[in-house]
C-alpha positions, 0 to 999 in steps of 0.5 A: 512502585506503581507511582513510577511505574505510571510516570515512566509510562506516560513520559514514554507516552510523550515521546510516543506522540512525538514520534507519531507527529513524525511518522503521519507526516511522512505518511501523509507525504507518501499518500498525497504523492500516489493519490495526487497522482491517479488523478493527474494520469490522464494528463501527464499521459497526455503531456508525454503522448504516452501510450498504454504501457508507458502510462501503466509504468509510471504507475507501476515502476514505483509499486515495484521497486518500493515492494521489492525494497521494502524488506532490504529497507527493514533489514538495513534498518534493524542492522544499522538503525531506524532513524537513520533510515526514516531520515534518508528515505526523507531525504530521497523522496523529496529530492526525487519528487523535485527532479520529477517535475523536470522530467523530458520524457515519459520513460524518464519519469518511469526511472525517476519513480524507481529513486522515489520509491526507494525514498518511500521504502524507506519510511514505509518500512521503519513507520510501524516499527517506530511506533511499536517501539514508541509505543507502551503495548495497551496504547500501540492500537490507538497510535496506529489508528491515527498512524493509517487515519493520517494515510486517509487524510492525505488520500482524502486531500490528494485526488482533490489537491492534484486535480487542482494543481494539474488543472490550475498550474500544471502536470509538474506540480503534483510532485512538487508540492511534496518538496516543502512538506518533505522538508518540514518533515526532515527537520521535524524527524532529525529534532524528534526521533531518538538516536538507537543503535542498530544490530550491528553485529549482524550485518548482510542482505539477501541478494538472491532472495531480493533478485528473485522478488524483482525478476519474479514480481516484475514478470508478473506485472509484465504479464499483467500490464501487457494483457490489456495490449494483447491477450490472456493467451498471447506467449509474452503474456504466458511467458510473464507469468509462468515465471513468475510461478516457477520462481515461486518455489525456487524463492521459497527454497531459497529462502529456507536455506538463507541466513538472513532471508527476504521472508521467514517462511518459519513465519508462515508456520504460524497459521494466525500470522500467516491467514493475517498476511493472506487477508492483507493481500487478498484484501489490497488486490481487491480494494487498492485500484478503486479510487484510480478506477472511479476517478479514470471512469469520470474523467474518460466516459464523462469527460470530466476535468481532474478537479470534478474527478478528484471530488467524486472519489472524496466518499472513500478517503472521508469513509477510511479516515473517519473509520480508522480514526475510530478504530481504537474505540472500536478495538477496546471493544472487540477482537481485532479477528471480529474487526477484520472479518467485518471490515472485509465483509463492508467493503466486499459490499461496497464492490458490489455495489459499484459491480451492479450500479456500473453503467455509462449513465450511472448516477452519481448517488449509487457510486458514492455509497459503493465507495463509504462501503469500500472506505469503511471496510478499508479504514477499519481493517488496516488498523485492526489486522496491523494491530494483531499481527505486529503484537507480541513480536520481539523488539529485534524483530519489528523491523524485518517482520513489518517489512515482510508485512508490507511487502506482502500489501504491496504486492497486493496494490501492485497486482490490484493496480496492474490487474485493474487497468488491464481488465478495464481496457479489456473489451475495447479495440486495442486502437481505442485502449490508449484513448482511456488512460489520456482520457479522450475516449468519450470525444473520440470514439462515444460509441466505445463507452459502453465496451469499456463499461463492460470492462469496467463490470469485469475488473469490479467483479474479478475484485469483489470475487477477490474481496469475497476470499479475503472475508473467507480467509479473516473466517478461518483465522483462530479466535485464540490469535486475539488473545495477548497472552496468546500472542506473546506465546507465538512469538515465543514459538517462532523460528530463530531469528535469520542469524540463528539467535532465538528471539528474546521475550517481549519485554513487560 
């Protein structure tokens, strides 16, 4: 019994490292494409002459829409498939990444990001539900440590790749590099990944639960985009954001009432699961605009080309993907609480470290251990929270719950993005903000250095003291949470299903 038992295991094994293969592609498709991008920014707002807001949207037009689309994507994957789905947003993104070199304007770029995102939303939101299916349980940790470590590989590549290919041949070739990469991965998904049957006879979406996280989260990013122009009192700033705060309680009552809602708000009873999203999001707002920040701050106050730019960020992507290529290790060693709590506590030092270390003359020793800090925390914490939020949950659940999972970490990198770029052109001249995102400011107004510093200071801090909370919140999480038995008591206890069937218990 045991002899078939052990045989069964290691041909679910095989098929596990095959689906893997799949799934860090795509991955490492996904990471190259925003990575790549940060870099090359100056230069496509130069391409464009882009102004502030533009230049803020082709950034955040993706972020929101694949926030917004994520969820919509694991629920039409738990009803009509998970292959399908992957294949399609396969096939979208690599289409949408071609058109994008042919863009005639800035503002179309904007729109062509929306069709990329959705590509994206697609595979993000079925890559860790495929693995966990794929996955025998005691193995899950070590699939998703190389499952993040390929995000690291691709971050590690794409700031250095995309300089270079904007330096070297041009703005358009930072999207179409993804094409080919997007096509082996195509053919290499429609020869691995199993055919499964969809729920179909649970079938819908939440159209007023997803229109409220469009309207609600785009007011909110509005908001924020718009404070580097203006100011935290100006009335389309206010506006913005109050509402988003008022559609927060209308979201959440509406989702109490729906029968296949956007967020489970059952979910959030479950205080380990819930502080597990808390952290996820505290810690994306604090840590996601570090590699955009550092790599515009070389290529604005030092005048650097994007190739140097892309170099100088390496320290973060190595220190992540080495991190989370250990994090399996790490893991049959520790509770995944501990690893959290001490990944958020690595990386809060690493802000910190950039917060004290900032200034227009800084040299280059202070901002590389500033950045091993934030990679390490970040490539330790990814894994490990995943790992114990995802464990114990119902096969038919994977799906809308990692979904929920990410859109929760998106909406993390949208505000962190957002937030960021506002406050760093905060202290300047609103004549001067522009010159930053183009990168001119050091040759056309040297003397502004120094007040873009100071609002460099002011995004660093904002995000250490965001960090700080996230460390308080990964505290606060019960030990018990660690506990497998105690983790397939929880799913156990969770509320029905959206269509009001109750869960059945994890299999094994």
């Amino acid at each position: 019994m045991s002899r078939t038992g052990d045989t069964a295991e290691a041909e679910q094994l095989r098929y596990a490292w095959r689906v893997l293969s799949v799934v860090s592609m795509a991955s490492i498709l996904i990471a190259l494409g925003s990575s790549s991008l940060n870099v090359a920014l100056p230069d496509v707002v130069r391409h464009f002459d882009a102004g502030a807001a533009a230049a803020n949207w082709i950034l955040l037009s993706y972020m929101l829409a694949n926030t917004v689309l994520l969820v919509v994507f694991g629920r039409l994957a738990d009803m009509f498939g998970r292959r399908t789905m992957y294949l399609l947003g396969l096939a979208t993104y690599t289409v949408a990444s071609l058109l994008l070199g042919f863009a005639p304007g800035a503002w179309f770029l904007v729109g062509l990001r929306v069709v990329q995102a959705a590509g994206g939303a697609m595979l993000l939101a079925n890559s860790a539900a495929l693995l966990a299916d794929a996955f025998p349980p005691r193995h899950m940790a070590r699939g998703m440590g190389v499952y993040i470590a390929s995000f690291s590989v691709a971050q590690l590549v794409g700031p250095t790749l995309g300089g270079y290919l904007t330096h070297r041949f041009g703005w358009e070739w930072v999207f179409w590099y993804n094409v080919p990469i997007g096509l082996v991965c195509l053919v290499r998904g429609a020869v691995v990944l199993r055919r499964v049957g969809g729920r179909g006879g649970d079938r819908g979406i939440d159209v007023p639960g997803n229109l409220l996280v469009l309207v609600g989260l785009g007011g909110l990013l509005i908001g924020l985009s718009e404070v580097g122009d203006r100011s935290w009192g100006d009335p389309v700033v206010v506006a913005c954001l109050a509402l988003f705060a008022l559609l927060v309680p209308v979201f959440l009552v509406v989702e109490r009432r729906s029968a296949r809602p956007v967020v489970d708000v059952g979910l959030f009873r479950d205080v380990p699961f819930a502080l597990g999203l808390l952290t996820s999001f505290l810690n994306a707002v604090s840590r996601m605009a570090v590699v955009l920040l550092i790599a515009l701050f070389y290529q604005t106050v030092h005048g650097e080309d994007p190739v140097s730019a892309g170099l100088k960020v390496l320290p973060l992507p190595v220190a992540a993907m080495i991190a989370s290529a250990c994090s399996g290790m790490l893991h049959s060693r520790l509770a995944p609480r501990t690893i959290v709590l001490l990944s958020t506590s690595v990386g809060t030092g690493g802000l910190l470290v950039l917060l004290l270390e900032m200034s227009v003359d800084v040299g280059y020793a202070p901002i590389a251990c500033g950045l091993v800090l934030v990679g390490v925390g970040s490539g330790m914490f990814m894994p490990a929270n995943t790992t114990a939020m995802l464990d114990g949950i119902a096969p038919d659940r994977i799906g809308i719950v990692n979904a929920m999972r990410l859109m929760i970490q998106n909406t993390g990198v949208v505000v962190s993005t957002a937030l960021a770029m506002s406050l760093v052109t905060s202290a300047l001249p609103a004549g001067l903000r522009d010159r930053v995102f183009d990168g001119t400011i050091s040759r056309v107004a040297p003397h502004a250095l120094a007040q873009l510093v100071t609002g460099y200071r002011l995004a660093l801090l904002v995000m250490a003291v965001i960090s700080a909370l996230a460390v308080l919140a990964s505290l606060a999480r019960p030990q018990a949470a660690d506990d497998s038995a105690e983790a397939a008591g929880r799913t156990r206890r969770r509320s029905p299903a959206p269509d009001g069937v109750s869960p059945p218990p994890p299999s094994g």
